[in-house]
N, C-alpha and C positions, 0 to 999 in steps of 0.2 A: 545563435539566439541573441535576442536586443535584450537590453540590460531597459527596460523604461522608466523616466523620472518617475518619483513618488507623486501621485495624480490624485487619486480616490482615497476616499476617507477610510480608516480604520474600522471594520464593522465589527470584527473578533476580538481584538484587543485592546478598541478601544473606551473611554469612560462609560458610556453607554450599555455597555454589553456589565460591567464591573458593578453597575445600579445593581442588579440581577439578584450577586452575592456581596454582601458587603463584609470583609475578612472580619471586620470587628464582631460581628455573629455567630464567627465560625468558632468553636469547640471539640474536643473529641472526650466522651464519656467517662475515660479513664484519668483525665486529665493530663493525656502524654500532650507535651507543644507542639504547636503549629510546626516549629519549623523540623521537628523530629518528624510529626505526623508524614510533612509532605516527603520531606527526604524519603523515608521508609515507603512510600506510597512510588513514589517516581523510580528509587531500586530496584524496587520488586517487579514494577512493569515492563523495566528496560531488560534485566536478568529472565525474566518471562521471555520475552520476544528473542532474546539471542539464544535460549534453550530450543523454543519452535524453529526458529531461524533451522538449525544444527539439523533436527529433525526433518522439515520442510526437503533442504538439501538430500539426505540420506533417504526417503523416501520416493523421493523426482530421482534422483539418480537408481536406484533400483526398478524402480518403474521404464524406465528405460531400456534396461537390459533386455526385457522381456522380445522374446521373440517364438512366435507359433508358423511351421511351418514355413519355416525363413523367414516371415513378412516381420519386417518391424511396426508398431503401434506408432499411431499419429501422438506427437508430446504435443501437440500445440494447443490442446483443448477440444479439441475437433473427434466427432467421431472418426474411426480407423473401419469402417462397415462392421457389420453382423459378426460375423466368421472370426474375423482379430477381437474384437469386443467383447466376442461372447467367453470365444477361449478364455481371454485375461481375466474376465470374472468367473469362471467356473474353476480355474486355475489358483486363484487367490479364497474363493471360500470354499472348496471342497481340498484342496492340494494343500494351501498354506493356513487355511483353519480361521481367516481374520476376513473381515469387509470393508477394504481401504477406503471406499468411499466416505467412510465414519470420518477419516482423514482429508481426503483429497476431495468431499465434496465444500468442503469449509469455503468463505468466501475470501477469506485471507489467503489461505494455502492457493487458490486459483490467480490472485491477484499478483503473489508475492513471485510466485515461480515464473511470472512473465517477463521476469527482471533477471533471471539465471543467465540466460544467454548474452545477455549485456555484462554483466556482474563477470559470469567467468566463461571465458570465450573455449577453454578446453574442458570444458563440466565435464565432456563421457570418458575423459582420458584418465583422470585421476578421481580414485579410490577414497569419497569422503571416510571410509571407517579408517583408513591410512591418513589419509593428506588432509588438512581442516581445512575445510571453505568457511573464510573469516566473513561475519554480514562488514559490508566496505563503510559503516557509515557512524560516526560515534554522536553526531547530534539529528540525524533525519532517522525517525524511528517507524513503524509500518505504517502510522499513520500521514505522517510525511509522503513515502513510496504509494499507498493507498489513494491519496488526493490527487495526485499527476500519472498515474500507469496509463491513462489514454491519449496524452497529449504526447507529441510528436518531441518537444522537447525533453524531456521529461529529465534524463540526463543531468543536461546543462541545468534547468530548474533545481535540481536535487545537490549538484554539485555547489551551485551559488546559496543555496539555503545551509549547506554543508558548512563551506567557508566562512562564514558569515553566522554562524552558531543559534540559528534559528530553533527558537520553540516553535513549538503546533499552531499557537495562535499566531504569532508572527509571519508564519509560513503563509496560514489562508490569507492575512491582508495582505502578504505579496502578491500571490497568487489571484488573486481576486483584480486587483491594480493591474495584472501582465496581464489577464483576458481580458480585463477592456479597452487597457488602450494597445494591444493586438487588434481586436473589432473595430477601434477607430482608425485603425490604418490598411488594414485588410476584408473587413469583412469578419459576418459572425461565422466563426468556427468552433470554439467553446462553451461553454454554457456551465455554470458554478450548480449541481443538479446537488437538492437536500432531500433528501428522505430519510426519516427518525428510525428504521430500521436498520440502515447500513449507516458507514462511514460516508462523509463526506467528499464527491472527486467530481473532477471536470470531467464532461463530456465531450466525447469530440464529436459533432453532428455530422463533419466531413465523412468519416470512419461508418459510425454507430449509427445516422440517423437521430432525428429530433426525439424527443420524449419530453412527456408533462413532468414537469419538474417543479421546485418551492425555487426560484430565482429572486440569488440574491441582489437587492434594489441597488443600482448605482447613483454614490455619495461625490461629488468631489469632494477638494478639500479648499 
């Protein structure tokens, strides 16, 4: 991966976007501070995601196990035909009493598990209700993993943002900076794709194909 000079202006983190919310407005009704507020705000989210994290794992790894009439089930997202598919759900709401899909149709849970086999190379081997599968990342939070799962680097992106003790917004202006001047020396491959229903992430058009997207305008600096 090319590490690119800082090129493009700040569009997340910078004054601009800060006009929006001016902290001197902000309050909370009980009169708890700001910086108690945020703390408690930012624990709670991070403690949130490493609880699903746990879960995530232990539910991908049982999912797994399954096997109807020897065949094992496609893990990659992919249907596995009729016959394997239909087994696993008639198996899971008649046999096990629950409808994982409540679970595994989340757009997180589909996003986050595409990082397992990177994350841990012997997932089927070891027993998460025995052996803890740690999430590897103490500043890239899902929303971090959420924004690069389709780009080819994604890793090395995650890793550098890692090092480098990157918040969310810090992260998009990188990221925002490496797709374009990637496209200035290669060609458009990514595209910064907004929609106010999901999380924010790069597309990879290579992969995925083009889609109508909210593109973010490029700023230099």
């Amino acid at each position: 991966m090319k590490n690119y000079p800082k090129k493009y202006e700040n569009l997340f983190s910078g004054n601009k976007t800060l006009i929006r919310c001016n902290i001197d407005d902000v309050s909370t009704d009980d009169g708890t501070s700001l910086d108690v507020y945020n703390l408690l705000i930012r624990n709670t989210v991070i403690e949130y995601q490493r609880v699903v994290f746990d879960y995530i794992v232990k539910v991908t790894w049982l999912s797994r196990k399954f096997r109807y009439m020897g065949m094992k089930r496609n893990t990659s997202g992919h249907t596995s035909g009729c016959k394997l598919d239909g087994a696993w759900s008639v198996f899971m709401r008649y046999y096990v009493g629950v409808n994982l899909r409540m679970f595994t149709a989340n757009d997180i849970y589909k996003k986050v598990v595409i990082y397992f086999d990177d994350f841990f190379p012997d997932f089927s081997l070891n027993n998460p209700f025995k052996v803890k599968y740690e999430y590897p990342y103490k500043y890239m939070l899902f929303e971090h993993l959420l924004l690069v799962y389709q780009m080819d680097e994604r890793l090395e992106l995650l890793k550098y943002g890692e090092e480098n003790k990157m918040a969310y917004v810090n992260f998009l202006d990188y990221i925002l900076n490496y797709i374009n001047c990637y496209e200035e020396e290669h060609g458009r491959k990514y595209i910064f794709f907004i929609n106010t229903r999901i999380p924010y992430y790069i597309k990879n058009i290579e992969k995925y194909g083009n889609a109508k997207a909210c593109y973010v305008r490029k700023g230099k600096v």
